[in-house]
C-alpha positions in Angstrom: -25.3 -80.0 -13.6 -26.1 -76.8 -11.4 -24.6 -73.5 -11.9 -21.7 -72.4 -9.0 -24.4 -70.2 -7.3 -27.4 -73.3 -7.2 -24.6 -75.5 -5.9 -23.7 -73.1 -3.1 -27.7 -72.8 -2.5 -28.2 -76.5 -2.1 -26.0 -77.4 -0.3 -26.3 -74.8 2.2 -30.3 -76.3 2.3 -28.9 -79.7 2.9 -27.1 -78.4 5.8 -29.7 -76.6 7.1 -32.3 -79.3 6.9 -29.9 -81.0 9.5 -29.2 -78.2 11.5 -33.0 -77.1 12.2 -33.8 -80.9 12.7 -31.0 -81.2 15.5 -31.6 -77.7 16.9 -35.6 -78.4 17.4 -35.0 -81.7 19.0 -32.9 -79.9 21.2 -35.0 -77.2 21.9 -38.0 -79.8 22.1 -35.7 -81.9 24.8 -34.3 -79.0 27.2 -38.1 -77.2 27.2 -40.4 -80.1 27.4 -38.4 -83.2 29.0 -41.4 -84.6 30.4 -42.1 -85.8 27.0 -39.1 -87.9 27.0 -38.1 -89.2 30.4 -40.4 -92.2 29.6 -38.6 -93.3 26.4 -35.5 -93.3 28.3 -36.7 -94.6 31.5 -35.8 -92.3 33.7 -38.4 -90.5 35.7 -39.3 -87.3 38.3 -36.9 -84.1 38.2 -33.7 -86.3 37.7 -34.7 -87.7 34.3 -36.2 -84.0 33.4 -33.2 -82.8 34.1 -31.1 -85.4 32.3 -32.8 -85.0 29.0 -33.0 -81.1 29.4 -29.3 -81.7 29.8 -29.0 -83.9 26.8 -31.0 -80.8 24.9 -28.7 -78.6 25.8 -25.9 -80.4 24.4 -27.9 -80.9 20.9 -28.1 -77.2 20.9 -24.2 -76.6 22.2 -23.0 -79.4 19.5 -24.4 -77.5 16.2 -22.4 -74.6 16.9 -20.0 -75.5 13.5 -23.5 -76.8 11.4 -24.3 -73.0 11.9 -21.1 -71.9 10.4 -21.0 -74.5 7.6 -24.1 -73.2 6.4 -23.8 -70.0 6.6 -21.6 -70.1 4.1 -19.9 -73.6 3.4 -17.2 -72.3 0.9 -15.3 -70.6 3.3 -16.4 -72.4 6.1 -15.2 -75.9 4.9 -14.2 -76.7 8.5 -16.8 -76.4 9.9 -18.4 -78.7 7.7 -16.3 -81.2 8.1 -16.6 -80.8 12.0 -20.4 -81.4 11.4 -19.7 -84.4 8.9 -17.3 -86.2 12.0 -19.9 -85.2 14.8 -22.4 -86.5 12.7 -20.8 -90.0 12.0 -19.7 -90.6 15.7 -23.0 -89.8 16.6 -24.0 -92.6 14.2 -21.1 -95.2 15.5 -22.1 -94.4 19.4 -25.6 -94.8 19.1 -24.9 -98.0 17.4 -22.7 -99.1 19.9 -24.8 -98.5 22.6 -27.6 -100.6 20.8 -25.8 -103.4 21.4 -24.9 -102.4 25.1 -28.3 -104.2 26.2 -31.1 -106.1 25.5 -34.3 -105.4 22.9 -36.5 -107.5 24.5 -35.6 -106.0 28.1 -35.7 -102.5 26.9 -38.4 -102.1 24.0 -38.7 -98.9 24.4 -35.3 -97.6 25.0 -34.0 -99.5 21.9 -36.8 -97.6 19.8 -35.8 -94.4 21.0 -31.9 -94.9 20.3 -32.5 -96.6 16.7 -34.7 -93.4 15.9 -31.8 -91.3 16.7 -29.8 -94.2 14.4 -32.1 -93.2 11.6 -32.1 -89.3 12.1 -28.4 -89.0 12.4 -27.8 -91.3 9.6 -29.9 -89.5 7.0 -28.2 -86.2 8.5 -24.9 -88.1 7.8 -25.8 -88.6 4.4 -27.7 -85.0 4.1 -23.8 -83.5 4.8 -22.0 -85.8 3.1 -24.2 -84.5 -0.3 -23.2 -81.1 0.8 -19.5 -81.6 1.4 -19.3 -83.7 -1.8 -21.1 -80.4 -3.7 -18.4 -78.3 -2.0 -15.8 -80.4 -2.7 -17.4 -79.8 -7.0 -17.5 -76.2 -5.9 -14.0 -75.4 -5.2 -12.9 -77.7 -7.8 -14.7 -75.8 -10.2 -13.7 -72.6 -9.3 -10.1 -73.3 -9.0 -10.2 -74.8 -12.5 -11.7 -70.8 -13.5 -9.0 -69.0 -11.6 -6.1 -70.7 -12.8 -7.3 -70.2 -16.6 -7.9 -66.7 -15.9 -4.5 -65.8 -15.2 
């Protein structure tokens, strides 16, 4: 399919494309919150401060995307951390769709089913990657062990 070296490449974009995604929303949330409060309904320096607070944590949480792509051979972990944050991401925001109503909370509802959507195709962006990884190593272990 690829050789070894395009399959590190590529998957190290995939991750990437997740981790600058998550790190500008982050960014975007903890330096400009007044551009969210509404979405959430929260208002004044409380809800600025929540959603700065919630950026901060976007930015805190892709500690192990960094690692993963940095280099994702040897840091396979951290991947995998990234894959499971990513997918309870997916299952909590889910969850707390159905926690109230649409109809009351239009708004709301949009905001968490965009995250829904982002984190899913992040989900599936990793996923790619760790399945590349998972060729990778295969590959190269199959090399070694006729080398010897």
């Amino acid at each position: 399919m690829f050789p070894k070296n395009k399959i590190r490449i590529v998957a190290s974009i995939l991750i990437s494309t997740v981790f600058i995604i998550n790190i500008q929303a982050g960014i975007d949330f903890y330096l400009n919150p007044e551009k969210y409060t509404a979405a959430y309904e929260l208002s004044g320096i409380p809800g600025e401060i929540s959603v700065a607070g919630v950026g901060l944590l976007f930015i805190m949480w892709n500690v192990p995307y960094a690692f993963a792509l940095w280099n994702p051979v040897k840091n396979t972990i951290s991947l995998l951390q990234a894959i499971i944050m990513q997918a309870f991401g997916v299952i909590g925001e889910t969850t707390l769709l159905y926690r109230f109503s649409d109809l009351e909370f239009p708004h709301l509802a949009s905001s968490i089913k965009r995250f829904i959507f982002f984190d899913g195709a992040g989900l599936i962006l990793l996923l790619l990657a760790a399945f590349l990884m998972y060729r990778y190593t295969k590959e190269q272990r199959g090399v070694d062990s006729h080398a010897v």
